[in-house]
C-alpha positions as CSV (number, residue, x, y, z in Angstrom):
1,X,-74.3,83.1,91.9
2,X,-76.3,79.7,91.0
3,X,-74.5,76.2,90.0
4,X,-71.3,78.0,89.4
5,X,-72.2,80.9,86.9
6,X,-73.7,84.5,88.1
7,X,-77.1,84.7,87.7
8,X,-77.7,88.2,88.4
9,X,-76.0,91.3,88.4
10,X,-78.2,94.6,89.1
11,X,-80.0,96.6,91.8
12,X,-82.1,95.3,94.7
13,X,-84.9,95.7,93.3
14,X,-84.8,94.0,90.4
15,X,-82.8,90.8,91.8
16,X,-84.5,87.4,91.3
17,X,-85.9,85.2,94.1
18,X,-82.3,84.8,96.7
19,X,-84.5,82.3,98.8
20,X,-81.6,79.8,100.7
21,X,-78.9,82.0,98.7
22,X,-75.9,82.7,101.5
23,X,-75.8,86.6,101.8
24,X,-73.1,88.1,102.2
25,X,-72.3,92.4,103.7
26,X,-69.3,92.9,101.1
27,X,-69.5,96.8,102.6
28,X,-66.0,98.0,102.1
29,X,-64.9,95.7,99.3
30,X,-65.5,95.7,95.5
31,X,-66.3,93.1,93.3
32,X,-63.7,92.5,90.8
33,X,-63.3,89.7,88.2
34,X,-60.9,86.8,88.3
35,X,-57.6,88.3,88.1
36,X,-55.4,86.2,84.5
37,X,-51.9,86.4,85.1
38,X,-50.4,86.0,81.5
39,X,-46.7,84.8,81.7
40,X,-46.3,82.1,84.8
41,X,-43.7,79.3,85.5
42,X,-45.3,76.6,88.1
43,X,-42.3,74.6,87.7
44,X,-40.1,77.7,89.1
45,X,-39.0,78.5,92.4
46,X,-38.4,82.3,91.9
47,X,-35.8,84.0,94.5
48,X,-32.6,84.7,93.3
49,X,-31.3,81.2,92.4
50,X,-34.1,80.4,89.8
51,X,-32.9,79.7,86.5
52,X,-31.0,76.8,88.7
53,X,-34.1,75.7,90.4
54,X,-35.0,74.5,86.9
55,X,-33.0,71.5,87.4
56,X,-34.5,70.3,90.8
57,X,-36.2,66.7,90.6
58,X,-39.0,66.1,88.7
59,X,-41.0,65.5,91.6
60,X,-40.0,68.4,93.3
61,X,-41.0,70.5,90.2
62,X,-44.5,69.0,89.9
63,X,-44.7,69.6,94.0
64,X,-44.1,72.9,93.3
65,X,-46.7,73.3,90.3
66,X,-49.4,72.3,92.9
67,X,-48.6,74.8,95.6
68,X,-48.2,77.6,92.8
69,X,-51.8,76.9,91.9
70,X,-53.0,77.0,95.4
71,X,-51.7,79.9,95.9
72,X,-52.5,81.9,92.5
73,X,-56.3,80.9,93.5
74,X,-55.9,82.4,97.4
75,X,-54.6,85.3,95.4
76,X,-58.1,85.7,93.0
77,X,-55.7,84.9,90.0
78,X,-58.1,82.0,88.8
79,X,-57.0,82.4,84.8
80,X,-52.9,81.7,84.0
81,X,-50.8,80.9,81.2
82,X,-47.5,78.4,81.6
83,X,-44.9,79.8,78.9
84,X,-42.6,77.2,79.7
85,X,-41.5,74.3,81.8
86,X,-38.5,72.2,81.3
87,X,-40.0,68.7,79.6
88,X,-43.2,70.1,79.4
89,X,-44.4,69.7,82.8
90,X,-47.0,72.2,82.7
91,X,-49.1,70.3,80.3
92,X,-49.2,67.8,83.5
93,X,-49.7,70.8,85.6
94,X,-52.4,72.0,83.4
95,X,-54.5,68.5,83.0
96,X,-53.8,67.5,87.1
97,X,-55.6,70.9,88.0
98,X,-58.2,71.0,85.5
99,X,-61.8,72.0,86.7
100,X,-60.4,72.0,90.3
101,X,-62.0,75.2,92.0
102,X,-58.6,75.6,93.9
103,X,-56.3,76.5,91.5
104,X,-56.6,78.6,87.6
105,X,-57.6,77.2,84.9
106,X,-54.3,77.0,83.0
107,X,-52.9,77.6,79.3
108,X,-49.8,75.6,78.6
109,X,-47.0,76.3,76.2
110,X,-45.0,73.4,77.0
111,X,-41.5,73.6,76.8
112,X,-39.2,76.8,75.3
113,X,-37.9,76.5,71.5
114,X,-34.5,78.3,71.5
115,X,-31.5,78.5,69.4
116,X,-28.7,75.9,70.3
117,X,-26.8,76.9,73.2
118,X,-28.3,80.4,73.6
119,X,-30.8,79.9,76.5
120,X,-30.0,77.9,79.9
121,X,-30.0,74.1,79.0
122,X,-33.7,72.7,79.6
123,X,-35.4,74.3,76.5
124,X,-35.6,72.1,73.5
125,X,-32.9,73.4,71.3
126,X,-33.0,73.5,67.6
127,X,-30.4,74.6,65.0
128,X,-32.6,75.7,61.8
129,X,-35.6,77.2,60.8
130,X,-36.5,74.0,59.7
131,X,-35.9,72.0,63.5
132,X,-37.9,75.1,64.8
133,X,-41.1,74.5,62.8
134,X,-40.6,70.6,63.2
135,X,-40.1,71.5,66.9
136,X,-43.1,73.9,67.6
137,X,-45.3,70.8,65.7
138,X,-43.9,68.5,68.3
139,X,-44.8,70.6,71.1
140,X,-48.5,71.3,69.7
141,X,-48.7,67.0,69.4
142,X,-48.1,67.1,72.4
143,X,-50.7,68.8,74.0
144,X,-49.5,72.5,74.1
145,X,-52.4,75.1,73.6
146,X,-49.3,77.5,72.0
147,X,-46.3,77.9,71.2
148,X,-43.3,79.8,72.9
149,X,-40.1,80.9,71.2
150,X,-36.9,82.5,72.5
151,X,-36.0,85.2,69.7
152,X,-33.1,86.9,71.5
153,X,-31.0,86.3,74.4
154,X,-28.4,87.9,76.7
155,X,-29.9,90.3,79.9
156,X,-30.7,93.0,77.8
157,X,-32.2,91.2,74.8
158,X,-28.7,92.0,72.8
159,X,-28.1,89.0,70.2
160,X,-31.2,87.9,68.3
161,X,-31.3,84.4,67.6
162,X,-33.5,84.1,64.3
163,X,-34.6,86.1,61.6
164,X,-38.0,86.7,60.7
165,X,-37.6,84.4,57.7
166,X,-36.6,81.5,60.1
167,X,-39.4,82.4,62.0
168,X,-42.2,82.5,59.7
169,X,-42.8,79.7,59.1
170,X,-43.0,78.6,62.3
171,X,-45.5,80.9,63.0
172,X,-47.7,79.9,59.9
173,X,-47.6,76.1,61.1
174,X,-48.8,77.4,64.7
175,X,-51.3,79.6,63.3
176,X,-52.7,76.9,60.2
177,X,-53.4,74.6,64.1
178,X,-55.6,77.4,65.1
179,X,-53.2,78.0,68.1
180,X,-51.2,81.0,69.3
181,X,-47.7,81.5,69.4
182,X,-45.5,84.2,71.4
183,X,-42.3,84.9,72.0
184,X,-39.4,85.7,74.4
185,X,-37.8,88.9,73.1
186,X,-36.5,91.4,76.0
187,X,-34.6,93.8,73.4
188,X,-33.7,93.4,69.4
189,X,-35.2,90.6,69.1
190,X,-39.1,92.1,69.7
191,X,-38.9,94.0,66.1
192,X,-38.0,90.5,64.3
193,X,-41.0,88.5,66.5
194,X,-43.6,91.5,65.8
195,X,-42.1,91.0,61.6
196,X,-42.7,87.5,62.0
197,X,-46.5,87.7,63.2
198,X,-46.1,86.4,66.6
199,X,-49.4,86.8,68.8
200,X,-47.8,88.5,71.8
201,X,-44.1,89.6,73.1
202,X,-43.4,88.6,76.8
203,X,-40.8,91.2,78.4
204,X,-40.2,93.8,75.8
205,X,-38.3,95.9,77.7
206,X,-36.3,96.9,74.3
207,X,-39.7,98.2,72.3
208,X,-39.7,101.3,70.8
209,X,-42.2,103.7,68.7
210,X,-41.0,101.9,65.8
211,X,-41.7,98.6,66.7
212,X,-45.3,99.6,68.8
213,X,-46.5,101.0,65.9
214,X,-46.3,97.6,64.2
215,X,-48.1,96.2,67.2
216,X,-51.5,97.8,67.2
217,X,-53.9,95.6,66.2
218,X,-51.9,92.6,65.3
219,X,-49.5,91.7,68.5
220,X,-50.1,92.1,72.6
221,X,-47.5,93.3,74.7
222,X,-46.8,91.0,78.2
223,X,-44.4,93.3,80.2
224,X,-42.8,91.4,83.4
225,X,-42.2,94.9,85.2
226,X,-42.1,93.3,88.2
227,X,-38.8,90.6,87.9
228,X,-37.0,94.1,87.4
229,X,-38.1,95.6,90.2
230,X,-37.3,92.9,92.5
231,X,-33.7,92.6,91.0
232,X,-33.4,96.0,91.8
233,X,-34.3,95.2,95.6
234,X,-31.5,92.7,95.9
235,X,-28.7,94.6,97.2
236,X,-31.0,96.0,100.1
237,X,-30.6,92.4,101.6
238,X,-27.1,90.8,100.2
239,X,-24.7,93.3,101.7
240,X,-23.8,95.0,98.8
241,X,-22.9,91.6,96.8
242,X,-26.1,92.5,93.9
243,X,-24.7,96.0,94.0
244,X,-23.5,96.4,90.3
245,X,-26.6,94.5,89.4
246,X,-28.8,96.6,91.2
247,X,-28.0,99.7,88.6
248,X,-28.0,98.0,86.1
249,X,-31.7,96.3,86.7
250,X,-32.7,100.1,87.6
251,X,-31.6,101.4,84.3
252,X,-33.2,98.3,82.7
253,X,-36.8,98.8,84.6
254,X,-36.8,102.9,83.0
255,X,-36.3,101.5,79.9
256,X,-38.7,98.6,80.4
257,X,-41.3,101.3,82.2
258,X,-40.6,103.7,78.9
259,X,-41.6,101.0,76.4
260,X,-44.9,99.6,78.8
261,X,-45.5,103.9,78.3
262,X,-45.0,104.2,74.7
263,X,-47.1,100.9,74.0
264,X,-49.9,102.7,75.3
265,X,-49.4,105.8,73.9
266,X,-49.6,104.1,70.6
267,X,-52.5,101.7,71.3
268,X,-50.9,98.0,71.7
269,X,-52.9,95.8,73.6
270,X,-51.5,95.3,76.8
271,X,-52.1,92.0,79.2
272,X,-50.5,91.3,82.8
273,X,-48.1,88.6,83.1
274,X,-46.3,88.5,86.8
275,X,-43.1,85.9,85.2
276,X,-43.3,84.2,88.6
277,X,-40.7,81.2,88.8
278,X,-39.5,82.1,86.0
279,X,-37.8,85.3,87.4
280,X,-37.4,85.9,91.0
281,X,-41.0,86.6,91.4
282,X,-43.2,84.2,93.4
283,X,-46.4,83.2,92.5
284,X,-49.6,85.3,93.6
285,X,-48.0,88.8,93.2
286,X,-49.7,89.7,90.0
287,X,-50.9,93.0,92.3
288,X,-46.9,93.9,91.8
289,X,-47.2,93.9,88.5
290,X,-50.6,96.1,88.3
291,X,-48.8,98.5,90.3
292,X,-46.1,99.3,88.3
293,X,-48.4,99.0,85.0
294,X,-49.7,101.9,86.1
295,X,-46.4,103.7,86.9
296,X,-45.7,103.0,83.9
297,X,-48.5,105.5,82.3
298,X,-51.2,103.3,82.6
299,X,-54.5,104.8,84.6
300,X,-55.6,102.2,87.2
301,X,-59.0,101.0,85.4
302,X,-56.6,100.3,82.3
303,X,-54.5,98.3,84.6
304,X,-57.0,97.0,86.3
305,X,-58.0,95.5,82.9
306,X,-54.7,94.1,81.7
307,X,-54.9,92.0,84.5
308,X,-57.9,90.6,83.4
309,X,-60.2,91.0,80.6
310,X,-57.2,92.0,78.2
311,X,-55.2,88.8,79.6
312,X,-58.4,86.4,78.8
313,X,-58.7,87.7,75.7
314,X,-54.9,87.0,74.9
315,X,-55.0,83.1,76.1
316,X,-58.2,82.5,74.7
317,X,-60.2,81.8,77.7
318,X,-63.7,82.3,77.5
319,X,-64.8,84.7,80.1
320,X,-62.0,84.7,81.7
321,X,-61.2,88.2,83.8
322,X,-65.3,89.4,83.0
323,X,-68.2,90.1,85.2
324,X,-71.5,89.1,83.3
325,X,-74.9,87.4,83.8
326,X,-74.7,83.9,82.6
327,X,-70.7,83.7,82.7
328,X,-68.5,81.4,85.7
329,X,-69.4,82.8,89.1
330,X,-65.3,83.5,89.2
331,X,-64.9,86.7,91.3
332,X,-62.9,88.1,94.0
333,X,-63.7,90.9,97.0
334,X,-60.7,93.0,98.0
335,X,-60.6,95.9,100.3
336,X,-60.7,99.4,98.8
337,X,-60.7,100.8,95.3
338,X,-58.9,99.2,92.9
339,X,-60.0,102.0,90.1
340,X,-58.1,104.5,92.6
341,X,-55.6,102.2,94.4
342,X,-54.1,99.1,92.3
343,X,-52.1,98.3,96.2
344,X,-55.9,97.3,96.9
345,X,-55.3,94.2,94.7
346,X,-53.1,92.9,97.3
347,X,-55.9,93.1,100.0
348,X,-57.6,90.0,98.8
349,X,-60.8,89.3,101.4
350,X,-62.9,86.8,99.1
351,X,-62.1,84.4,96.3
352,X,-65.0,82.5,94.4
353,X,-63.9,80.3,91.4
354,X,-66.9,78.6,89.3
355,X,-68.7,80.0,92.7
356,X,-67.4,77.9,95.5
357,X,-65.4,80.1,98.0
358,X,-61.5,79.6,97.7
359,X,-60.7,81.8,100.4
């Protein structure tokens, strides 16, 4: 690694001149890329009171950005993507921690765009297909590099809150920007999203065959595997009071787990996204998520590639989540065998972002 990209990547023997390089014995460790975590909150808490977390002071929320970021780098998550922050705080978020070596490099969506009254209250909420596509212009002025809609709402996904025609063109003013635009859609409303030409569905847990089939080669799948499983550990340490929710987030994580399995069946493009803050996840434990991708059906390496060549294709980032001569010296050195073990992922040793050591 020279002046922040790699300059070599080979043999020995056919290495250039290391002459005052620092050397390092990574025996025991592989070299994996920058790990791109596509579905964050850094305005979020996570833990089991987060949706009201939201609401916390401005500073606090901002405070709270800055740790996540620290923490995502420690991690070797050095690529993530905001989907939402209440008054668009992530666009701060994103432009404070630009080109910092100690935190990602971060895509922003700004704030949510949801139908009146049908998400919690800090989303910008619109009433028409017309407010949405007025709205998603708004957020792009603003400095969003996409576009994030609620389509359904409920636990389970159950009441869809637009129709692909209201959607449309929404996605067409996103799209005619040369931006992106995905959208929240845990059940119905994933078939109206993937019929309105989103770019990506975050959660999903409600795809089918039907609506995966539709997907190949036109919309990425960003399962949050991971919020579900944590639900699911609730009533080990609340005396029984998550008890009722505890089944039902079990029954919801097999479905979710089925439709990660049939995506890949099928051949949808698949990225990592962790939901941290967002969900009761907390930020750095996209590992979690790799884990269960692979429960899910995936084979490690294919994890192992959701998590980050897959997830920097899906923001955009150049590079981001790849190994190659000439690209940013952003790599990470974790014990084991991540191609037999995703656990590994947790066992982070080394972190090198733009080729200064993070951790």
């Amino acid at each position: 690694m020279r002046d922040g990209r790699i300059s070599y990547v080979g043999p020995d023997d056919g290495a250039p001149d290391a002459s005052g390089a620092e050397l390092v014995d990574a025996s025991g460790a592989t070299i994996i890329p920058g790990l791109v975590d596509c579905h964050a909150h850094f305005t979020g808490l996570g833990g089991a009171n987060w949706i009201a977390r939201f609401g916390d002071p401005e500073a606090d929320l901002l405070a709270r950005g800055a740790e996540a970021a620290r923490d995502l780098a420690r991690m070797g998550i050095l690529t993530a993507r905001d989907v939402g922050a209440p008054r668009r705080l992530n666009l701060r978020i994103r432009d404070t921690h630009r080109g910092k070596t100690d935190a990602p490099t971060i895509v922003a969506a700004g704030t949510w765009l949801a139908r009146r009254d049908k998400f919690p209250p800090f989303v910008t909420f619109v009433d028409s297909a017309d407010e949405l596509r007025r709205a998603a212009i708004a957020e792009m002025d603003a400095g969003a590099d996409l576009v994030k809609i609620a389509v359904d709402t409920g636990r389970t996904g159950d009441e869809v809150t637009f129709t692909v025609d209201e959607l449309k063109p929404t996605v067409g003013v996103v799209h005619e920007r040369g931006k992106r635009i995905t959208a929240h859609a845990q059940g119905k409303g994933a078939a109206v999203a993937v019929a309105a030409g989103v770019d990506s569905v975050e959660h999903g847990f409600g795809i089918d065959a039907a609506v995966a089939a539709r997907m190949v080669g036109r919309t990425a799948f960003v399962p949050t595997l991971s919020v579900l499983d944590s639900f699911v550990g609730f009533a080990a340490t609340d005396g029984g009071r998550f008890a009722d929710s505890k089944a039902a987030s079990a029954a919801l994580l097999e479905q979710a787990l089925g439709a990660v399995g049939i995506s890949k069946r099928l051949g949808v493009r698949i990225a990592t996204g962790s939901d941290f803050g967002g969900g009761s996840v907390r930020p750095g434990h996209l590992a979690w998520e790799v884990e269960l991708l692979v429960r899910a059906g995936l084979q490690p390496h294919e994890a192992l590639a959701s998590a980050t060549w897959i997830g920097g294709e899906l923001l955009g980032v150049e590079d981001a989540g790849t190994i190659r001569e000439g690209g940013p010296a952003d790599v990470v050195l974790v014990h084991g065998d991540p191609l037999s073990d995703p656990a590994v992922l947790w066992r982070v040793w080394r972190v090198y972002h733009r080729g200064e050591r993070v951790s």
